[in-house]
C-alpha positions as CSV (number, residue, x, y, z in Angstrom):
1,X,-79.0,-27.0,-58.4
2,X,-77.7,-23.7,-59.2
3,X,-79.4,-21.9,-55.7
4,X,-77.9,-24.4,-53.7
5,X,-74.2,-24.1,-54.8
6,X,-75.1,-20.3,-54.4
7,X,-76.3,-20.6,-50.8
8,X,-73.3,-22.5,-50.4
9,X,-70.8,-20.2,-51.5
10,X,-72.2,-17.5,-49.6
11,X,-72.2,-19.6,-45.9
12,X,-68.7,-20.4,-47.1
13,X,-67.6,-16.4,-47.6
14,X,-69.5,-16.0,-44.2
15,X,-67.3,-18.2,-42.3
16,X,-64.5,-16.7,-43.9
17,X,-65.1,-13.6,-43.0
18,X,-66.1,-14.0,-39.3
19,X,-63.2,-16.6,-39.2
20,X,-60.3,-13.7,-40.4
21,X,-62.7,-12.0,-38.2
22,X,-62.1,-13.6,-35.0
23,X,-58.1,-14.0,-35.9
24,X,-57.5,-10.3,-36.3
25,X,-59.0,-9.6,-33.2
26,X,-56.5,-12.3,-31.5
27,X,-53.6,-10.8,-32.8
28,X,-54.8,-7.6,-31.5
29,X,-55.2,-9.0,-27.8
30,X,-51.8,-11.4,-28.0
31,X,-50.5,-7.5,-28.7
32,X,-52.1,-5.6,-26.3
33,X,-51.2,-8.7,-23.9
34,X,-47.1,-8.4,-24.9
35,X,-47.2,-4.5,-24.3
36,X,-48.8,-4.8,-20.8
37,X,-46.2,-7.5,-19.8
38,X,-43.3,-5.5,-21.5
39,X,-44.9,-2.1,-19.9
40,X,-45.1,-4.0,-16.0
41,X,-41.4,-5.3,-16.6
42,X,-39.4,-1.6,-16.8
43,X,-39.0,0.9,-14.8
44,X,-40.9,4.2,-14.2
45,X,-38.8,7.9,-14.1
46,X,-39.7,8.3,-10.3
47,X,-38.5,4.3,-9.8
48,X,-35.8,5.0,-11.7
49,X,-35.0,8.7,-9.7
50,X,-35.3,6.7,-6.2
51,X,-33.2,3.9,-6.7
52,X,-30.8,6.8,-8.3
53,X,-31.2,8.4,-4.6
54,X,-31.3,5.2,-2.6
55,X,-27.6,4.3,-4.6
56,X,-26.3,7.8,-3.1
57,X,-27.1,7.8,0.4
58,X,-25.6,4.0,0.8
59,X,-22.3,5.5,-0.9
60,X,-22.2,8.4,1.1
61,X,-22.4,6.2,4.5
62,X,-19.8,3.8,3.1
63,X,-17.6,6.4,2.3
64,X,-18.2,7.7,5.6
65,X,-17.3,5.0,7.2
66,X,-14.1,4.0,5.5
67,X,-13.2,8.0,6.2
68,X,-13.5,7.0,9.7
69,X,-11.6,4.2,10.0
70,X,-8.7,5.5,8.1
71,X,-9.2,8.2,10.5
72,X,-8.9,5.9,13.9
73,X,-6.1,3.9,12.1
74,X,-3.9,7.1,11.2
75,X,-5.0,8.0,15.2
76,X,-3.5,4.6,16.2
77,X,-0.3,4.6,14.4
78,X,0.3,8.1,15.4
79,X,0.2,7.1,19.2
80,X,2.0,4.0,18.8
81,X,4.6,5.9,17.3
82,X,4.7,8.3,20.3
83,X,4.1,5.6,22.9
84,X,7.1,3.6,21.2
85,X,9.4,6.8,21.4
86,X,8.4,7.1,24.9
87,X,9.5,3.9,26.1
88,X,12.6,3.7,24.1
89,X,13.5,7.2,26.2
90,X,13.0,5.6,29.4
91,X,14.7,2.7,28.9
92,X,17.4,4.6,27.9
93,X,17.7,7.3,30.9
94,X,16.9,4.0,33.1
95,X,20.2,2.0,31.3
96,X,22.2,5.2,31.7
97,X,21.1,5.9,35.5
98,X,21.4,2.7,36.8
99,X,25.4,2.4,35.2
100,X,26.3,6.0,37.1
101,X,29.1,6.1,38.7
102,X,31.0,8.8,41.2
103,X,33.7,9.1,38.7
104,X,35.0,12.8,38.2
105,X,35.4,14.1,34.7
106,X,38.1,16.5,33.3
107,X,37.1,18.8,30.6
108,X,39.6,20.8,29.4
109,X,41.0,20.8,32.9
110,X,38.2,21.5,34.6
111,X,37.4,19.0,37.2
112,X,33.2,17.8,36.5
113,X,31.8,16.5,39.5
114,X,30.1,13.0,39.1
115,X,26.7,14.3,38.2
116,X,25.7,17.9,37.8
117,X,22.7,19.6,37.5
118,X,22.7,23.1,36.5
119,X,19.9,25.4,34.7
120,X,18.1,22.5,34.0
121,X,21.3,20.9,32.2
122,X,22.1,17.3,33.2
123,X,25.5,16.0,32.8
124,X,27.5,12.6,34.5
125,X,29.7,9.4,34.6
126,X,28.4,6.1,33.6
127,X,30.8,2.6,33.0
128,X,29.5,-0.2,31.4
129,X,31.4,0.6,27.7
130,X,32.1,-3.0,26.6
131,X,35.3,-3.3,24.4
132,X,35.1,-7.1,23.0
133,X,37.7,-6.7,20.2
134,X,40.6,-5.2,22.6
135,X,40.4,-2.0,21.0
136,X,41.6,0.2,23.9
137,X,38.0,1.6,24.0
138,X,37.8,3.4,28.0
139,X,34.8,2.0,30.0
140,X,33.7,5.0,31.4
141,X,32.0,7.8,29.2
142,X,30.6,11.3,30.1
143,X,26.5,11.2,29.2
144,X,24.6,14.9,29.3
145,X,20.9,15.5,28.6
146,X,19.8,18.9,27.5
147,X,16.6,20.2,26.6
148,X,15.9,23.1,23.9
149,X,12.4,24.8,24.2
150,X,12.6,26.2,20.5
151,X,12.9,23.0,19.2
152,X,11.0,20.9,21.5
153,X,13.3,18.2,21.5
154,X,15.9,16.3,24.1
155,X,19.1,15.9,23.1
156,X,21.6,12.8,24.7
157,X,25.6,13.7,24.5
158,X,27.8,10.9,24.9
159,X,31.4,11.9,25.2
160,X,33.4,8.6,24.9
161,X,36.0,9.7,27.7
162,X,35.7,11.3,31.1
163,X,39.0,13.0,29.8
164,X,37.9,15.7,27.0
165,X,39.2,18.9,25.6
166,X,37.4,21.8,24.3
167,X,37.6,20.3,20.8
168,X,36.1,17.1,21.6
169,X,32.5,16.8,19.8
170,X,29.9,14.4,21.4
171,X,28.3,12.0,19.8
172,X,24.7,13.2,20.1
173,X,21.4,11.8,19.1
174,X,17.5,13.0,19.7
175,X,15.7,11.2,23.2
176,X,12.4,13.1,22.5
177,X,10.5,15.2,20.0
178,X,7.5,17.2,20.3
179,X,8.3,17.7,24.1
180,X,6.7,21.2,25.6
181,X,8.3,20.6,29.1
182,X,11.3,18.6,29.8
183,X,12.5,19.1,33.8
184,X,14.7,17.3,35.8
185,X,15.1,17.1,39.3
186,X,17.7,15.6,42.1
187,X,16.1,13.2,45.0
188,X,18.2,13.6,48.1
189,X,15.7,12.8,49.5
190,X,13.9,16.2,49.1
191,X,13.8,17.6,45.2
192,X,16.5,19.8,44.2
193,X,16.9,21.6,41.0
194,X,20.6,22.0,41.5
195,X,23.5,19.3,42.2
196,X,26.2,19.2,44.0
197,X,24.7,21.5,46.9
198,X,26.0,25.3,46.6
199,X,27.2,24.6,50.2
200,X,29.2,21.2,49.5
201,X,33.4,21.9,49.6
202,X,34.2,20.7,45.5
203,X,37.6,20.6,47.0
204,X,37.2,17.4,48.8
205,X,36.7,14.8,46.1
206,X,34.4,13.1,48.6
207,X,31.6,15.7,47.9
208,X,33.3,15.6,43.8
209,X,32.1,12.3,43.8
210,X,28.7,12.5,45.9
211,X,25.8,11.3,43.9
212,X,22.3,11.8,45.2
213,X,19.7,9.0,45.9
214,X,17.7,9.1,42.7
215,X,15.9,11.3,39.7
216,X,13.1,12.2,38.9
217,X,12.0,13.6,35.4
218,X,8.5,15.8,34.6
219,X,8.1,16.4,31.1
220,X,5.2,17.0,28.5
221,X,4.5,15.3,25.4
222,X,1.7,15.6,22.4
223,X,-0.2,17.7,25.9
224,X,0.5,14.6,28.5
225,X,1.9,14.8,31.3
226,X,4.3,12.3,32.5
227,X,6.4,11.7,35.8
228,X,9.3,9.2,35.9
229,X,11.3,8.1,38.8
230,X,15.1,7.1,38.3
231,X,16.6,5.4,41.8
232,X,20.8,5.3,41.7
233,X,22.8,2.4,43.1
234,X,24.3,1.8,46.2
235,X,26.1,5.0,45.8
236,X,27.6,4.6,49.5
237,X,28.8,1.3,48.9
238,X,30.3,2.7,45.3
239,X,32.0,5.8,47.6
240,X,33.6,3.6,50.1
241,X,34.9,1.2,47.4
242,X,36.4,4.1,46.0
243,X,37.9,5.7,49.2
244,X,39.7,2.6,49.7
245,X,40.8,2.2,46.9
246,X,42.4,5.8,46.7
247,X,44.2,4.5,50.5
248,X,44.9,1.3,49.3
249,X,47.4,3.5,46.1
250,X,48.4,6.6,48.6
251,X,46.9,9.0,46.1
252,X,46.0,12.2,47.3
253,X,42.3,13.7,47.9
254,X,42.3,16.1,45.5
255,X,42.1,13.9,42.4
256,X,44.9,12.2,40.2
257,X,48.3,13.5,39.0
258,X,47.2,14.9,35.6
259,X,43.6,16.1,37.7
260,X,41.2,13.9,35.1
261,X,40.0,12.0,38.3
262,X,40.9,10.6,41.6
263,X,43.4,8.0,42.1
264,X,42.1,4.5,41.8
265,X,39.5,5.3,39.9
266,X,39.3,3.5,36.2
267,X,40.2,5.9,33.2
């Protein structure tokens, strides 16, 4: 009996052995299994260093492209500003041209014809002042447009009376900025650069009060080039209402009694 439990102990030590055996070695695969699923799961340098790459060219062309349109928007406010100014200038010479009127001026007792145009310097009589709280406000005002090079800006005057003295300061306000040319010319029909005519007699207030047939203005903004066309009123029909009017109170034709303007004419 004694061999037999011996054989029996020693198939049982085999089986132990071969069975710790066999687990050892499964532990060792489930290992090696974990680090090759953990090793195919990250990420390599050169992965790493091309993603890295990949990141910076992407923000380099969104950057880019935000630049640009902050760019084109800062473009478009820029010339809608400019485009704005412009058309708030021509509305402006249009309201003042179309209200012209052959009114004389005196200026500290000079007699100003209607309009004048000299050395580029534009200067005349407009009405259309409205005076809704009965302040005694004249209206009839004296409007001049002058142009300085150094500045590159347009100046509007507004004198509040056609009757002014030398210590009388207009009320004066920018038309344009950033203007490299500013020119204005009289259409009777042909272009003059000077108004009245050199040859007209300033001592009949007929040819005081002449006014041509329209204006036209060149000037040159921000490099651009622009041409605008000013057409007066019926400035014959505005004459012979006047005329008649100075027969109609027997005043003389050489203006009115304190020489501001002629007779019949509104203050």
């Amino acid at each position: 009996m004694q061999p037999e439990n011996n054989n029996n102990k020693t198939q049982s030590s085999e089986q132990y052995f071969v069975s710790g055996h066999s687990t050892k070695r499964c532990d060792i695969n489930a290992r090696a299994s974990i680090a090759q699923n953990i090793g195919a799961k990250g990420f390599t340098l050169v992965e790493l260093l091309v993603a890295i790459a990949i990141f910076a060219v992407l923000s380099a062309l969104g950057w880019k492209v935000f630049d640009y349109i902050s760019k084109v928007k800062e473009r478009n406010t820029m010339h809608e500003a400019r485009l704005s100014q412009l058309q708030e200038a021509y509305q402006q010479i249009l309201r003042d041209t179309v209200q012209i009127v052959p009114l004389t001026a005196n200026i500290n007792g000079n007699i100003q014809t209607a309009l004048s145009l000299q050395n580029g310097r534009l200067s005349f009589s407009k009405t259309g002042v409205t005076d809704p709280l009965n302040q005694g406000i004249a209206p009839d005002e004296r409007i001049e447009y002058e142009f300085r090079a150094d500045e590159q800006k347009v100046y509007r005057h507004k004198y509040k009376n056609l009757n002014q003295t030398g210590s009388d300061q207009p009320d004066s306000s920018v038309l344009l900025e950033n203007t490299e040319q500013f020119e204005i010319l009289v259409l009777n029909p042909n272009e003059l650069n000077n108004w009245p005519d050199p040859a007209a007699d300033l001592s009949q207030t007929s040819e005081q009060q002449r006014l041509p047939r329209g204006l036209k203005v060149k000037l040159k903004v921000n490099d651009i080039e622009y041409e605008w066309l000013f057409s007066l009123l019926n400035t014959d029909f505005l004459e012979k209402s006047t005329a008649v009017s100075n027969g109609a109170n027997g005043g003389s034709s050489d203006g009115s009694a304190n020489g501001s303007m002629p007779q019949g004419a509104t203050p």
